[in-house]
N, CA, C and O of each residue as an XYZ file, in Angstrom:
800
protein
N       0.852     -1.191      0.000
C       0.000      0.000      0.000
C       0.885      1.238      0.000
O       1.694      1.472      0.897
N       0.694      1.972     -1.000
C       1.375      3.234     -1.074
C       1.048      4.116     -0.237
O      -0.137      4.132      0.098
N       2.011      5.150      0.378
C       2.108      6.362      1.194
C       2.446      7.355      0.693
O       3.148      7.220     -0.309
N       2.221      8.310      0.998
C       2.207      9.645      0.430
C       3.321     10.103      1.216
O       3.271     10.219      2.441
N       4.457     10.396      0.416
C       5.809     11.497      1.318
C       6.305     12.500      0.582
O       7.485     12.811      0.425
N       5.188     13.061      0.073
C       5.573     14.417     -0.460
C       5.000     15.499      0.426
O       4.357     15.299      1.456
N       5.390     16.970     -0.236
C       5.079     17.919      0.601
C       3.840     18.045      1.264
O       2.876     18.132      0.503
N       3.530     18.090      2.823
C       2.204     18.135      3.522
C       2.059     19.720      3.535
O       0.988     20.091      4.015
N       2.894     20.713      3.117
C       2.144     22.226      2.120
C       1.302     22.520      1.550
O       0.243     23.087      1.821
N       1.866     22.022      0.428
C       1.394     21.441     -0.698
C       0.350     20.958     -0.516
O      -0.550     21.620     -1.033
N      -0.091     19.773      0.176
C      -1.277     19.408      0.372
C      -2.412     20.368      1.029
O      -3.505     20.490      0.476
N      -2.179     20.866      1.920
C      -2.692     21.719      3.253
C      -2.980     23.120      1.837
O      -4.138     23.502      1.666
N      -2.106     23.586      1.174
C      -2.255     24.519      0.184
C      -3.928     24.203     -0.657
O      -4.969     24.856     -0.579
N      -3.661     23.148     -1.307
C      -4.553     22.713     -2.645
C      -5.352     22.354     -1.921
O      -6.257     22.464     -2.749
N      -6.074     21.846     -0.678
C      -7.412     21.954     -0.317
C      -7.641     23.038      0.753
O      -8.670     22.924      1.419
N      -6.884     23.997      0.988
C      -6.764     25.587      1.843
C      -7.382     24.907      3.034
O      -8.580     25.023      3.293
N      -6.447     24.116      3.833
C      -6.722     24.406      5.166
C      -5.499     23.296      5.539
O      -5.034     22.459      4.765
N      -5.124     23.521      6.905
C      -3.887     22.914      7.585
C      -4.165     22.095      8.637
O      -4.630     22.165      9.774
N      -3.551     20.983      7.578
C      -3.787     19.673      7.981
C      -2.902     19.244      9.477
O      -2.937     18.198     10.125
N      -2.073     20.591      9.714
C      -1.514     20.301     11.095
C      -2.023     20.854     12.442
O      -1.756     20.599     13.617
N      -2.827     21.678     11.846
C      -3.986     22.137     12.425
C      -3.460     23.422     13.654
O      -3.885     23.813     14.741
N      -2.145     23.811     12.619
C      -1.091     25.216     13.455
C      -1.486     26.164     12.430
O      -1.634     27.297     12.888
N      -1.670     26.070     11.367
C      -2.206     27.387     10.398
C      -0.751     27.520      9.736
O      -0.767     28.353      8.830
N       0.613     26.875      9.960
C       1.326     27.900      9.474
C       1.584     27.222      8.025
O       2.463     27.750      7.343
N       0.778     25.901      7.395
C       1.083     25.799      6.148
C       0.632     27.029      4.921
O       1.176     27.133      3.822
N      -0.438     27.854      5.413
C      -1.790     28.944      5.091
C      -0.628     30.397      5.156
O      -0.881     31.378      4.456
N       0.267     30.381      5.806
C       0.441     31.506      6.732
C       0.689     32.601      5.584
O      -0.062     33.544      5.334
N       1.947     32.271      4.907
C       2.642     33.154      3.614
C       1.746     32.629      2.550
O       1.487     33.515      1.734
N       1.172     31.460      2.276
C       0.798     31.638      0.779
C      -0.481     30.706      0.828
O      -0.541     29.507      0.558
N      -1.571     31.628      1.275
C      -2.710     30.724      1.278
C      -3.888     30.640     -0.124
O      -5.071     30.891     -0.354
N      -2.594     30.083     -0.865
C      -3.585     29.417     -2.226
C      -3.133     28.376     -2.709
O      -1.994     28.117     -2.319
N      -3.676     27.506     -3.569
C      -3.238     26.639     -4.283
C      -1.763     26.674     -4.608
O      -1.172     27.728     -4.843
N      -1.081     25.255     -4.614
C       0.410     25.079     -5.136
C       0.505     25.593     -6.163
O      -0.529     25.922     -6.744
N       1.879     25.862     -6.797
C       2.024     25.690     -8.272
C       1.781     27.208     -8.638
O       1.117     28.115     -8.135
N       2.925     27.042    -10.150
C       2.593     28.218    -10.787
C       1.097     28.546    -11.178
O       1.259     29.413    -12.037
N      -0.006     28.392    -11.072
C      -1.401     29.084    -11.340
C      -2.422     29.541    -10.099
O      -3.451     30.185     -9.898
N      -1.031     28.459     -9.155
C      -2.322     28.720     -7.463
C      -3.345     29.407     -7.209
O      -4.526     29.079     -7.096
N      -2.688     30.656     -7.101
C      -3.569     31.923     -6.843
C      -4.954     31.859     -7.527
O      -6.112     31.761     -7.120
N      -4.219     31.977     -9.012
C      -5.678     32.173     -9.957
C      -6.934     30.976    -10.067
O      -8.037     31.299    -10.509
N      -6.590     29.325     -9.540
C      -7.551     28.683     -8.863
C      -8.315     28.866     -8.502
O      -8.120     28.470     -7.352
N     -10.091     29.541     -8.548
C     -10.767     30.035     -7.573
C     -12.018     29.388     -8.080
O     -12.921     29.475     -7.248
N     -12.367     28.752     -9.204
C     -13.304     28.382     -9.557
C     -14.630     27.821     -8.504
O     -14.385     27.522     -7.336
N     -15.845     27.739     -8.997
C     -16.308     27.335     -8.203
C     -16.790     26.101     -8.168
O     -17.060     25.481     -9.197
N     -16.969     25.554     -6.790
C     -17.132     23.832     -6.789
C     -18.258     23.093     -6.982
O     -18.988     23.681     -6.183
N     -18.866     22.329     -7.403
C     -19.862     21.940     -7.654
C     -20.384     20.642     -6.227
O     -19.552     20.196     -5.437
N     -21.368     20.387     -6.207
C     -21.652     19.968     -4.695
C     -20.715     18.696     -4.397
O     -20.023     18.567     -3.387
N     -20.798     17.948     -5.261
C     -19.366     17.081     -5.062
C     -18.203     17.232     -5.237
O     -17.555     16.228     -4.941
N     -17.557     18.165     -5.642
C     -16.710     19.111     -5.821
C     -16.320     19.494     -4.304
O     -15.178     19.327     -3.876
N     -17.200     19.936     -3.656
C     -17.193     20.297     -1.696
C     -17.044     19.205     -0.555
O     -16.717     19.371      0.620
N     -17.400     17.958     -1.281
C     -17.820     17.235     -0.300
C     -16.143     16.200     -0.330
O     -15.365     15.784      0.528
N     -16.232     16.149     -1.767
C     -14.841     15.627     -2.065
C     -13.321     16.405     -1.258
O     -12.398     15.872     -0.642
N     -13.584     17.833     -1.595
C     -12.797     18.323     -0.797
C     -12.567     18.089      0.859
O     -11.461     17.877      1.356
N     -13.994     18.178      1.711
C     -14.309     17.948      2.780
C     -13.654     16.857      3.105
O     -12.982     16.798      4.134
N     -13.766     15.935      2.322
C     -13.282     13.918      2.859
C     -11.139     13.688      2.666
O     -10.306     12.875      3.066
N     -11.133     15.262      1.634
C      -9.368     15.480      1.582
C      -8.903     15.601      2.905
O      -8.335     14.904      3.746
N      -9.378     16.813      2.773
C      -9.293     17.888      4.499
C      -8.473     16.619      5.368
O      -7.285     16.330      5.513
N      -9.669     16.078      5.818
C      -9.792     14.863      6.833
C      -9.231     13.761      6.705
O      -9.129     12.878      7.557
N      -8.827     13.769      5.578
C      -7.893     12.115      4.990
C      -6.786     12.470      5.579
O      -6.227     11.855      6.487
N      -6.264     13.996      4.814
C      -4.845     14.021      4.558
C      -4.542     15.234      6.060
O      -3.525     15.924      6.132
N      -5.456     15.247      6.925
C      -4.988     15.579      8.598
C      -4.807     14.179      9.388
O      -4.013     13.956     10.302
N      -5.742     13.291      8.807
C      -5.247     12.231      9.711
C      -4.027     11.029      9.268
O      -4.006      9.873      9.692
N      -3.334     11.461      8.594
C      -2.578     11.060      6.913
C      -2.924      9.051      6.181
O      -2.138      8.148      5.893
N      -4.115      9.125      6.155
C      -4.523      8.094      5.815
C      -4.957      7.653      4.533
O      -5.629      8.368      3.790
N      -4.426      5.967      4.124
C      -5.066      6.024      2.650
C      -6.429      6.126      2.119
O      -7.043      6.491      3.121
N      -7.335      6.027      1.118
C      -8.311      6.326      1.016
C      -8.892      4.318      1.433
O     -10.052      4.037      1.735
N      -8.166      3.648      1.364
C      -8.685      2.352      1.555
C      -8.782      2.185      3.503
O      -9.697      1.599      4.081
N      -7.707      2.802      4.130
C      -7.997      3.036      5.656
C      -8.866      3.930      6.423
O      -9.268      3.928      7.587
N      -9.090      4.967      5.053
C     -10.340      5.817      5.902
C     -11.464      5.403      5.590
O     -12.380      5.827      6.294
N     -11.767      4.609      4.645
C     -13.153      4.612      3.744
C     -13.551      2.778      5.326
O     -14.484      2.434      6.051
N     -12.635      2.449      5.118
C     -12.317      1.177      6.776
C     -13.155      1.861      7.617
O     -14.384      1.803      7.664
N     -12.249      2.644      8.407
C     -13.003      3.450      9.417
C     -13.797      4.055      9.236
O     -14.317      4.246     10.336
N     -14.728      4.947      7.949
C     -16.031      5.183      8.189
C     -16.716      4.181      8.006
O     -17.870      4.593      7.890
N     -16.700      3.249      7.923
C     -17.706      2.003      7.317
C     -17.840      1.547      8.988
O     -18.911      1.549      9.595
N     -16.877      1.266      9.422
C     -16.929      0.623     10.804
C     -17.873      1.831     11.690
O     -18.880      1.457     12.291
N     -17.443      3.323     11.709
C     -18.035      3.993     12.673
C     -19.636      3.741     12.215
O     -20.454      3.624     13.127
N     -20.162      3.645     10.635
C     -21.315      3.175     10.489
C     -22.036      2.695     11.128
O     -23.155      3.168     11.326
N     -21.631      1.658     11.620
C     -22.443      0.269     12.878
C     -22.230      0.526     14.758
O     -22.177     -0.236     15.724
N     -22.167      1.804     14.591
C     -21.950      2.136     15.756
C     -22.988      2.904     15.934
O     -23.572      3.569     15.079
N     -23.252      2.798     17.223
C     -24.930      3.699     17.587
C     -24.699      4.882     17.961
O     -23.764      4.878     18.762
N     -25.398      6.653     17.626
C     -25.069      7.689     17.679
C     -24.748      7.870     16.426
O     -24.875      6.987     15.578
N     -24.254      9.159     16.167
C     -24.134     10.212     14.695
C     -23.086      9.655     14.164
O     -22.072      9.660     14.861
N     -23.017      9.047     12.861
C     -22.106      8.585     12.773
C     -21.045      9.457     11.924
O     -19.996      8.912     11.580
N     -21.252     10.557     11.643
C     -20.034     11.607     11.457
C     -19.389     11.571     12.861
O     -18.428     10.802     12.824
N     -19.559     12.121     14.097
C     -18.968     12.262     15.299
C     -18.280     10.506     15.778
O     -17.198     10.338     16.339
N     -19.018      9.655     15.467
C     -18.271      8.360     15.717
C     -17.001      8.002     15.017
O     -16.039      7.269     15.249
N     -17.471      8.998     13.851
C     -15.937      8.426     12.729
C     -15.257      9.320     13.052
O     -14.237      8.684     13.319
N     -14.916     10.736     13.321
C     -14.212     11.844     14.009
C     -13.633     11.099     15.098
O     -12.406     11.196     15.084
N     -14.217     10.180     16.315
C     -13.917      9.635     17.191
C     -13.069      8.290     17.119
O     -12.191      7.870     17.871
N     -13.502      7.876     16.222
C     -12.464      6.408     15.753
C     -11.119      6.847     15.691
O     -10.174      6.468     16.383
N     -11.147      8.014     14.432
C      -9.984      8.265     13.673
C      -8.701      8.856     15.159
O      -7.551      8.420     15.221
N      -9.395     10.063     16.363
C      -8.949     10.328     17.371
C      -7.997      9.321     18.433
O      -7.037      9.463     19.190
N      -9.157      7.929     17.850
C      -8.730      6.891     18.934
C      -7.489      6.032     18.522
O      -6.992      5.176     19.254
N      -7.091      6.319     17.406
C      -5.922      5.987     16.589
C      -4.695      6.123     17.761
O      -4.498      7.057     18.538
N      -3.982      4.919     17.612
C      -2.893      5.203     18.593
C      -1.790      6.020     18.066
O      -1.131      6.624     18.912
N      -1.333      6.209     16.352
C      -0.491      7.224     16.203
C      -1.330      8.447     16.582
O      -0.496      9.272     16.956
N      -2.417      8.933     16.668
C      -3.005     10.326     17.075
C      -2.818     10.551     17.683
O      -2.464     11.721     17.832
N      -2.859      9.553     18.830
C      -2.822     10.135     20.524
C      -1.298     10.256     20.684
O      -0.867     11.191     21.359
N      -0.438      9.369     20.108
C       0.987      9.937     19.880
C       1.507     11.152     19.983
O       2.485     11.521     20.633
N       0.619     11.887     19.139
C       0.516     13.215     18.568
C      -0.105     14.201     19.525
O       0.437     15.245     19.888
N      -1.260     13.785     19.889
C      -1.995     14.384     21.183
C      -1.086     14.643     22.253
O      -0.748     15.697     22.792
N      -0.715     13.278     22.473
C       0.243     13.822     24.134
C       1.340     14.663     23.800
O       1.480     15.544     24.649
N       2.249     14.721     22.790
C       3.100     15.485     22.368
C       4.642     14.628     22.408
O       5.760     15.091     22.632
N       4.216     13.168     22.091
C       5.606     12.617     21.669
C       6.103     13.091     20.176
O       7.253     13.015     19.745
N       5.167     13.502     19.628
C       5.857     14.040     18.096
C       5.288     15.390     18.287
O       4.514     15.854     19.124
N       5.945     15.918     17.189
C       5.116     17.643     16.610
C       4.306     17.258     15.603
O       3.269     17.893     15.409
N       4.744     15.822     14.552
C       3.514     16.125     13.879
C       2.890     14.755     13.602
O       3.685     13.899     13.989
N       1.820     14.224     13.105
C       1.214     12.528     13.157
C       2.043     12.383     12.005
O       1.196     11.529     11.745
N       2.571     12.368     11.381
C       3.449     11.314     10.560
C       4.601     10.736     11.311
O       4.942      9.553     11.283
N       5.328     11.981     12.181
C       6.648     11.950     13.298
C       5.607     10.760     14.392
O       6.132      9.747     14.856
N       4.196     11.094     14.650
C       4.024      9.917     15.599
C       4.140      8.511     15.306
O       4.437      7.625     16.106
N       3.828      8.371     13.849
C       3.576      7.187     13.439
C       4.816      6.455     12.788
O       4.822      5.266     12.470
N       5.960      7.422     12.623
C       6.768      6.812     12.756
C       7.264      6.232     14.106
O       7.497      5.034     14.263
N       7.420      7.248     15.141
C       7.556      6.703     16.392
C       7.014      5.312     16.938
O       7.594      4.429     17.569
N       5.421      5.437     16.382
C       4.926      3.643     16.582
C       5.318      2.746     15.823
O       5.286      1.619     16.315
N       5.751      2.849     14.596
C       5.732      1.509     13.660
C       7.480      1.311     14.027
O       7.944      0.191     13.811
N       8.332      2.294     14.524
C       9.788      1.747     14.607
C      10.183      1.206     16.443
O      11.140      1.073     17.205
N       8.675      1.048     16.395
C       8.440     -0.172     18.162
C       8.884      0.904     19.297
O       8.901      0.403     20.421
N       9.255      2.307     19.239
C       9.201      2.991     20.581
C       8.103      3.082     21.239
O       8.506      3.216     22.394
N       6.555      3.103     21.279
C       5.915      3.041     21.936
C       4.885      1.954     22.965
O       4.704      0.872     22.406
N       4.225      2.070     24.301
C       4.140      0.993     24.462
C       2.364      1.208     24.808
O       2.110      2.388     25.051
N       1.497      0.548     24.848
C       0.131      0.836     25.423
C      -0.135     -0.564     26.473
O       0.018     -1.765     26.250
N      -0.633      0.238     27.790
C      -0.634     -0.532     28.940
C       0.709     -1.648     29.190
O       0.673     -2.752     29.734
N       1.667     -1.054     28.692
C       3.400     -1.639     29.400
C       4.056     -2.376     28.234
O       5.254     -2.641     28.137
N       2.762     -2.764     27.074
C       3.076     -3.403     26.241
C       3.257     -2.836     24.649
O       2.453     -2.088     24.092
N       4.507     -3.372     24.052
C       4.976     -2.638     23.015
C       3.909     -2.952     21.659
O       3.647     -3.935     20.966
N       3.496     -1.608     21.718
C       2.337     -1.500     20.056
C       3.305     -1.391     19.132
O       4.359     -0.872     19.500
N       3.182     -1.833     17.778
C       3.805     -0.883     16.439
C       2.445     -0.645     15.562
O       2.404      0.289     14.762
N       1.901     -1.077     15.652
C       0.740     -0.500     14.505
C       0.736      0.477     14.647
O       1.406      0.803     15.627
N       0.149      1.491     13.987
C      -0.554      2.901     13.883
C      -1.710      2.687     14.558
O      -1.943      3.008     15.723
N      -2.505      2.077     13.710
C      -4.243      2.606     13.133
C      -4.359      1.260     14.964
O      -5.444      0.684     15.035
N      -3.928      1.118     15.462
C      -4.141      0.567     16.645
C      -5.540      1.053     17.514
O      -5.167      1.856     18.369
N      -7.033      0.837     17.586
C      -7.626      1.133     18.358
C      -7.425      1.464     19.912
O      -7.394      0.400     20.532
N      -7.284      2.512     20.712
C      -6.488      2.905     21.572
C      -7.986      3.064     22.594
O      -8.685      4.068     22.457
N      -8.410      1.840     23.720
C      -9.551      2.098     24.359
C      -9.797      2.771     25.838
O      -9.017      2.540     26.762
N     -10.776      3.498     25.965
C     -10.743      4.287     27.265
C      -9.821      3.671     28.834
O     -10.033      2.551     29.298
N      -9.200      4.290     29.216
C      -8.380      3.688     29.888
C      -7.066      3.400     30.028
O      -6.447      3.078     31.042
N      -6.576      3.595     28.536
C      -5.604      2.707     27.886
C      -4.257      4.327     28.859
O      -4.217      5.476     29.299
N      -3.543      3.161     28.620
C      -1.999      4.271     29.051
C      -0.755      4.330     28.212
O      -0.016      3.359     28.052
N      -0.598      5.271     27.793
C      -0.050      5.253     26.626
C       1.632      6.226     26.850
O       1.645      7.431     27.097
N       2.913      5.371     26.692
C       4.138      6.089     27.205
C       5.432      5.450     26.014
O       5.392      4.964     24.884
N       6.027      5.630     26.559
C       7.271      4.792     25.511
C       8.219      4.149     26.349
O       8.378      4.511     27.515
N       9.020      2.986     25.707
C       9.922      2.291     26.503
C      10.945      3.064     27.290
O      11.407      4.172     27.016
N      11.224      2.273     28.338
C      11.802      2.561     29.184
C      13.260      3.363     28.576
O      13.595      4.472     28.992
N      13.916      2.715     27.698
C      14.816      3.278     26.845
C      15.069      4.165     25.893
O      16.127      4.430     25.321
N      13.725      4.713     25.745
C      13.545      5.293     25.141
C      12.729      6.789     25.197
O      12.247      7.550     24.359
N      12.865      6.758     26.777
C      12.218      7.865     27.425
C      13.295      9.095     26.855
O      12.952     10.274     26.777
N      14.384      8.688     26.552
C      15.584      9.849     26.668
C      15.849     10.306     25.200
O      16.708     11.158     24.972
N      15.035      9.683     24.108
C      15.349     10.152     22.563
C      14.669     12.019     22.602
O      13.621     12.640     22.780
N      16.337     12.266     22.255
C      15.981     13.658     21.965
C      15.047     14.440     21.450
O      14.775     15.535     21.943
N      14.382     13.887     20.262
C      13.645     13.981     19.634
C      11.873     14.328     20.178
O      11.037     15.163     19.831
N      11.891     13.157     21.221
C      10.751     12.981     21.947
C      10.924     14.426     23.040
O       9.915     15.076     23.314
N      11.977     14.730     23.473
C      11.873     15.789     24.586
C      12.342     16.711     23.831
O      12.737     17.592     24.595
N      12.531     17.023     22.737
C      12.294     18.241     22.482
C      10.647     18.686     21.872
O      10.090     19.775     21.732
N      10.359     17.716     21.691
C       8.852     17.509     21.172
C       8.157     18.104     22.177
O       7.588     19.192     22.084
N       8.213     17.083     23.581
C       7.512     17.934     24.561
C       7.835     18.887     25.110
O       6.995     19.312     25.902
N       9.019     19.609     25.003
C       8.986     21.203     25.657
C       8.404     22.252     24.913
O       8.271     23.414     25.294
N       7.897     21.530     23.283
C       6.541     22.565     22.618
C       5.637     22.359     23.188
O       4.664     23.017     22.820
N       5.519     21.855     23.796
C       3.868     21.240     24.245
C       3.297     22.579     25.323
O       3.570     22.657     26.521
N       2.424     23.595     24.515
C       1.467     24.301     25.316
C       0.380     23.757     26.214
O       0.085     24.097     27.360
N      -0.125     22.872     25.463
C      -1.185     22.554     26.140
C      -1.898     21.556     24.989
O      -2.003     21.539     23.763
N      -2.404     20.578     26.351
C      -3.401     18.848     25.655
C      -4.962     19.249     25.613
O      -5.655     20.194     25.988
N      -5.111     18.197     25.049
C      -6.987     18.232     24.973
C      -7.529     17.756     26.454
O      -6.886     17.400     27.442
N      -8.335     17.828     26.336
C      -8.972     17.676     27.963
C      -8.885     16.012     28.289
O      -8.645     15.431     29.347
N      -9.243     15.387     26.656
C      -9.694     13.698     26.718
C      -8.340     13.255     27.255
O      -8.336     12.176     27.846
N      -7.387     13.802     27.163
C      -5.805     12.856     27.767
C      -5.388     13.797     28.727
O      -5.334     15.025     28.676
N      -4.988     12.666     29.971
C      -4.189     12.850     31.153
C      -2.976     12.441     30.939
O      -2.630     11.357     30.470
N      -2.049     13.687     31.432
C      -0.159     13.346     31.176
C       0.729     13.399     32.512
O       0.842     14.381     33.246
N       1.328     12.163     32.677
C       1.806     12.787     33.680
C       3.225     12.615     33.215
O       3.656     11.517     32.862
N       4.092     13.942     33.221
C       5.070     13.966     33.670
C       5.990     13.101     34.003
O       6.892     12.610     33.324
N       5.625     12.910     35.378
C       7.307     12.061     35.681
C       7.324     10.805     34.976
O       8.378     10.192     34.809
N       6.274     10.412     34.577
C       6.253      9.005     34.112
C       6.180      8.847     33.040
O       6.283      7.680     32.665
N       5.924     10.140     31.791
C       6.189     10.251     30.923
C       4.955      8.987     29.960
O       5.118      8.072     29.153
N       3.682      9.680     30.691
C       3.157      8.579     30.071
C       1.554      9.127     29.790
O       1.343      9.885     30.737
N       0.638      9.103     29.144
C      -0.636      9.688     28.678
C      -1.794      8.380     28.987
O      -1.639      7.163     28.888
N      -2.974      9.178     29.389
C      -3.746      8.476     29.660
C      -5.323      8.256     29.118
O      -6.270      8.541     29.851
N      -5.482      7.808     27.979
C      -6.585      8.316     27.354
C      -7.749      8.128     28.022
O      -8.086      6.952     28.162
N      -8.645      9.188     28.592
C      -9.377      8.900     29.929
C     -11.306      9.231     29.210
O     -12.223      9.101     30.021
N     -11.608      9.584     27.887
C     -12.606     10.010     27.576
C     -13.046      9.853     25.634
O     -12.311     10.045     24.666
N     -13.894      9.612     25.665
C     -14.033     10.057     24.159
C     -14.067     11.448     23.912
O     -14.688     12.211     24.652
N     -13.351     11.878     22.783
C     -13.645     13.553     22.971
C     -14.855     13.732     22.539
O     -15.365     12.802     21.914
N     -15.732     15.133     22.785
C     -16.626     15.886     22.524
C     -16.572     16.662     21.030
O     -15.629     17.342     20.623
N     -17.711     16.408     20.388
C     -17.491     17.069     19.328
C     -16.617     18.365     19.298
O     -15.771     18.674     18.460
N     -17.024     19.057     20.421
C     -16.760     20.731     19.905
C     -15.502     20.640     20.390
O     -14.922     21.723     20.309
N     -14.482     19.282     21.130
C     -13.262     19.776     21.588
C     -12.339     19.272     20.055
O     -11.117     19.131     20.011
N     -13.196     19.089     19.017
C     -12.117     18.345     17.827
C     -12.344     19.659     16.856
O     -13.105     20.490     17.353
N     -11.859     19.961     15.664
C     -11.603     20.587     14.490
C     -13.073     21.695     13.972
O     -13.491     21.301     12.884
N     -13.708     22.662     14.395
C     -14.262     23.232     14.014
C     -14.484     23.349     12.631
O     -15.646     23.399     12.228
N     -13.514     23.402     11.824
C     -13.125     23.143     10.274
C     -13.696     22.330      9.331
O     -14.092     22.449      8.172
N     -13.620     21.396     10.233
C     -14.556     19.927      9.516
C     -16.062     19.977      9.129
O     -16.788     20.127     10.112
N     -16.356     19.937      8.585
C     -17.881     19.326      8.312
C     -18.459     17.949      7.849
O     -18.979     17.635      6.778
N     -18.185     17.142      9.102
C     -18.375     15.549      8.521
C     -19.208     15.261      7.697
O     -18.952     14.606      6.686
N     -20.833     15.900      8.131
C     -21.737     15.764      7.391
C     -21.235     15.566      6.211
O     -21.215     14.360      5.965
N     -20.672     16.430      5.071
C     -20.498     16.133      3.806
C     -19.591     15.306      3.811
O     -19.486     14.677      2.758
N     -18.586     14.958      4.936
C     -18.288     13.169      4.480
C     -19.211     12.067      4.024
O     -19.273     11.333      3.038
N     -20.041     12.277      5.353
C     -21.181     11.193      5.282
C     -22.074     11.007      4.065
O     -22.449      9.872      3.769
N     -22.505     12.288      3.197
C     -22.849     12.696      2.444
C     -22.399     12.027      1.152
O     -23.185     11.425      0.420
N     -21.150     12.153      0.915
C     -20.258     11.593     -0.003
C     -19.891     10.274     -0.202
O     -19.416      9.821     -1.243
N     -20.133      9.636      0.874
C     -19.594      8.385      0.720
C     -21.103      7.301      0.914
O     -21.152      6.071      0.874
N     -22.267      8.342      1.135
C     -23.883      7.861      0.742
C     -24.392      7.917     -0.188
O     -25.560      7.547     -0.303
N     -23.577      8.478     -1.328
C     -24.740      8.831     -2.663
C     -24.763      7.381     -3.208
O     -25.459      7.099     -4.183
């Protein structure tokens, strides 16, 4: 299965919004890539929006279209809205919460961190990514690996977590304690026209 390792600009550019969810892909040049960017402005036709909408959200959570189209199908059979269930799946991703607690700056840096076996959930070493990560779960990195530079310089950016994870410090370890609340995830989003899109 192919991965995408080209510019996440670029991407964040051509569907105008930032997929890192810091604004600063937008900051200097918020239009389309490429020599014509700017002049891009056409207008979209309703699938045209919705398609865009399901980018947005693919390429923030950096997933293929065969792993997201997975996870909305699954949040499907789940009881409640199932835009907010699939927002919630994708959250419960163990490279996300990677990302959440602030072992990386960005979910690709988390998911590398999981698939090259530094991380562990409840004492035990995960590598998957797309790892379902369930209420409760405790989420830190090996013992040996508490000291990769990388990881602590990561967390001395760390302003501030979402409410759904508890961190503690000395132990260097996150605690996913809640499903998040709609309004604590991406204002930006409009699942609906996921749902929309992948119902016609």
């Amino acid at each position: 299965m192919s991965r995408y390792t080209g510019s996440e600009y670029k991407r964040a550019r051509r569907v105008g919004f930032s997929i890192s969810e810091t604004g600063k892909e937008l900051a200097r040049r918020p239009y389309g890539p490429g020599q014509h960017g700017n002049a891009r402005k056409g207008k979209l036709s309703d699938y045209g929006v919705q398609l865009k909408e399901k980018q947005k959200l693919r390429f923030m959570y950096g997933l293929s279209e065969k792993q997201f189209r997975k996870t909305f199908d699954k949040a499907a059979k789940m009881k409640g809205i199932h835009g907010t269930n699939f927002l919630r799946l994708l959250e419960s991703r163990l490279d996300n919460l990677v990302y959440r607690i602030g072992f990386a700056t960005t979910r690709r840096g988390a998911r590398q961190l999981v698939n090259h076996g530094h991380i562990t959930v409840n004492g035990k070493k995960v590598d998957i990514p797309s790892y379902n990560v369930k209420i409760g779960d405790v989420i830190s990195l090996k013992d040996k690996d508490k000291e990769l530079k990388i990881v602590l310089d990561s967390l001395a950016k760390v302003s501030r977590r979402v409410e759904f994870i508890t961190y503690d410090e000395k132990k260097m370890e996150g605690t996913y304690v809640r499903l998040p609340e709609r309004n604590e995830l991406n204002a930006d989003i409009n699942e609906a026209l996921i749902v929309e899109f992948y119902n016609k």
